[in-house]
C-alpha positions as CSV (number, residue, x, y, z in Angstrom):
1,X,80.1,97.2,82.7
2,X,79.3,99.7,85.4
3,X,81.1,101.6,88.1
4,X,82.8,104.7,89.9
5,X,84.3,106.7,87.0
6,X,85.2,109.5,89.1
7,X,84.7,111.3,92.7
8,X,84.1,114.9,93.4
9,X,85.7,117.0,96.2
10,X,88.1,113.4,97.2
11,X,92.2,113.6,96.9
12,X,92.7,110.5,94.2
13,X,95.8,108.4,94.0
14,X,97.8,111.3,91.8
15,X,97.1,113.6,94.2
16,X,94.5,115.4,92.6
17,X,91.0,117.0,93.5
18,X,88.0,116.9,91.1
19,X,86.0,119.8,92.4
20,X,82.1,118.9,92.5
21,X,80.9,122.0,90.5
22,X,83.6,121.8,87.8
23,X,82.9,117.6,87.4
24,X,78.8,118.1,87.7
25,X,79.2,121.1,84.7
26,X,82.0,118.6,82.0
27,X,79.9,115.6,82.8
28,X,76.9,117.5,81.7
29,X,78.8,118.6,78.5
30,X,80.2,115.3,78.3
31,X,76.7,113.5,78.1
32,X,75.3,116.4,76.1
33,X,77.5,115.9,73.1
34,X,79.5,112.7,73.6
35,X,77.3,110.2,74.9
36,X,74.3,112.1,73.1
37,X,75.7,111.6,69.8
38,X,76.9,108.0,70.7
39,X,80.9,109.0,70.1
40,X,81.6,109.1,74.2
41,X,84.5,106.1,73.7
42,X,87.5,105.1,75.3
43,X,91.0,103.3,74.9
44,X,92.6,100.3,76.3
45,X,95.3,101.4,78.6
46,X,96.0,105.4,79.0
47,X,97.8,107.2,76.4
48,X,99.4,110.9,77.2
49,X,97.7,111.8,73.6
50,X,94.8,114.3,74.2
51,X,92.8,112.7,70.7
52,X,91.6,109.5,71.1
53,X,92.9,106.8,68.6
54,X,90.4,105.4,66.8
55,X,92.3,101.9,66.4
56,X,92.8,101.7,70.2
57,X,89.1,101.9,70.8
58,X,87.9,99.6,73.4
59,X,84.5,101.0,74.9
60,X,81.7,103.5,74.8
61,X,80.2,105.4,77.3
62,X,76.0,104.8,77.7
63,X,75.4,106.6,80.2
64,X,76.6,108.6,83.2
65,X,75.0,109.8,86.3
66,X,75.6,110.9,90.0
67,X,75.1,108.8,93.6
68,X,76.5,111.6,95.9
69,X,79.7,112.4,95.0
70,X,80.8,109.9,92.8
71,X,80.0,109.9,89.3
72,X,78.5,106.4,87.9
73,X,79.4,105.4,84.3
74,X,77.7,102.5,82.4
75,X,79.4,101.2,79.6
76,X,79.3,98.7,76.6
77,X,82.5,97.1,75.5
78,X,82.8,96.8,71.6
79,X,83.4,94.4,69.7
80,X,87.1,96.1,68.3
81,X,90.5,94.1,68.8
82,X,91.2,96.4,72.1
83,X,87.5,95.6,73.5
84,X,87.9,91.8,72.8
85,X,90.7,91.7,74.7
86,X,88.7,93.8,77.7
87,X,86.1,91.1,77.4
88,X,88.7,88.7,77.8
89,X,89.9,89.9,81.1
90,X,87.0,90.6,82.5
91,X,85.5,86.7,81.4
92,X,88.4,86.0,83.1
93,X,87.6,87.5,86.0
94,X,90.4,90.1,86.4
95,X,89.7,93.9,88.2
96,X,89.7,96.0,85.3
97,X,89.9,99.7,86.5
98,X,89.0,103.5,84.6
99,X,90.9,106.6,84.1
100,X,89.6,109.8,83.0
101,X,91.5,111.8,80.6
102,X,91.1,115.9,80.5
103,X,93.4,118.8,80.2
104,X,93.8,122.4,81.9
105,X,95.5,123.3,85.4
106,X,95.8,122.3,88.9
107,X,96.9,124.5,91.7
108,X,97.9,123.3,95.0
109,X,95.2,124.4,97.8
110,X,94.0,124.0,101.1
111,X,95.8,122.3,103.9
112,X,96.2,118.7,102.0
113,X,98.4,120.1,99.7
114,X,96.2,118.7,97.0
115,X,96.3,119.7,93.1
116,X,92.4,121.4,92.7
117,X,91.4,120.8,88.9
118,X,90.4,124.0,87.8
119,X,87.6,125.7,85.6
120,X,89.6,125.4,82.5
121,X,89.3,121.2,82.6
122,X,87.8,119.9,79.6
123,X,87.4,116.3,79.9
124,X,88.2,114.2,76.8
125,X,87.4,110.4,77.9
126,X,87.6,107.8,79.9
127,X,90.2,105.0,79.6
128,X,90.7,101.2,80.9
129,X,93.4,101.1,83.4
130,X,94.8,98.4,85.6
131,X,95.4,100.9,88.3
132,X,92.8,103.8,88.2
133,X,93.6,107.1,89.9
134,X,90.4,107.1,91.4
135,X,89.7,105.0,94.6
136,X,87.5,102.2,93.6
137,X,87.0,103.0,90.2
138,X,86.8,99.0,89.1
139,X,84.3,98.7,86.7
140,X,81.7,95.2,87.2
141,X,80.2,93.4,84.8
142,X,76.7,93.9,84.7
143,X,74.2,90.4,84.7
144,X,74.6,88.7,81.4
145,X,71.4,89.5,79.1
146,X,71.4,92.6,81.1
147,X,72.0,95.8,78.4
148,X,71.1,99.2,79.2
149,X,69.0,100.6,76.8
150,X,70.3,103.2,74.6
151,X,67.4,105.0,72.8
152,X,63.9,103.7,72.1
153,X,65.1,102.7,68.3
154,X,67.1,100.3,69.4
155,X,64.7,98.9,71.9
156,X,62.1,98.5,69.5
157,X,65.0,96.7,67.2
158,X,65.0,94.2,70.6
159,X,61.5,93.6,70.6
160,X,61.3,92.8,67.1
161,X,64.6,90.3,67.5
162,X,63.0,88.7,70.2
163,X,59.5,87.9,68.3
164,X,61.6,86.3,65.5
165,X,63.4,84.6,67.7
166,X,60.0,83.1,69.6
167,X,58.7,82.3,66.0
168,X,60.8,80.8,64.5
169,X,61.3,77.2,66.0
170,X,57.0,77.3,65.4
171,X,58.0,77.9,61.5
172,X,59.8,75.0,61.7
């Protein structure tokens, strides 16, 4: 799936403000280590916990990157009982939204009276929510037969699945 993970400099739904600078420098950490070493995943629903429970896995993060000021995730749903039921609601066509989840402080600035984040956030991860903080953060399926590729080992493992595949009805 694929989608608006989170916006810089806009008010969200709890109020809060996601600085651009302090969001562009954690998602470059974030895909530095997390995504980098293939451990950037997520849970099923949004838990006040600040470690990420390994049986309520549901996702991992692929990749992340920036169009303007909203911050694009892609994402591959596993194959765990929390991600089976994700790829059961989204099969079934329901609006499946995403939540980050980070600690440090807020402080109220500015004439909105909106909660800044400030330069002590450290983002842990993002979650599946049915109602995401951030406006329009619904992630969308992406094509069937459509995966984004991870690292050049595993798209050489694709090229030699697929030539087995073509050669085997001729083995027949």
């Amino acid at each position: 799936v694929k989608g608006i993970v989170q916006r810089a400099d806009a008010v969200n739904q709890n109020g809060r403000i996601y600085p651009h600078d302090i969001l562009v420098n954690e998602a470059k950490k974030y895909i530095g280590t997390y995504i980098k070493e293939r451990r950037a995943m997520g849970e099923l629903d949004h838990p006040d916990s600040s470690v990420i429970n390994l049986k309520n896995v549901s996702h991992n993060i692929l990749d992340l990157y920036w169009e303007s000021k909203n911050l694009i995730g892609v994402i591959e749903i596993l194959g765990t009982p929390q991600g089976n039921i994700l790829k059961e609601l989204f099969k079934a066509g329901i609006s499946l939204g995403i939540s980050s989840r980070g600690l440090g402080s807020i402080k109220k600035e500015g004439t909105n009276d909106a909660d800044y984040v400030q330069e002590d956030f450290e983002l842990i991860c993002w979650d599946f929510v049915s109602n995401p903080s951030t406006q329009g953060a619904f992630m969308k399926p992406l094509k069937e037969g459509v995966r984004p590729q991870i690292n050049k080992q595993d798209e050489k493992w694709e090229r030699v699945s697929r030539i087995i595949t073509e050669l085997l009805p001729e083995l027949k």
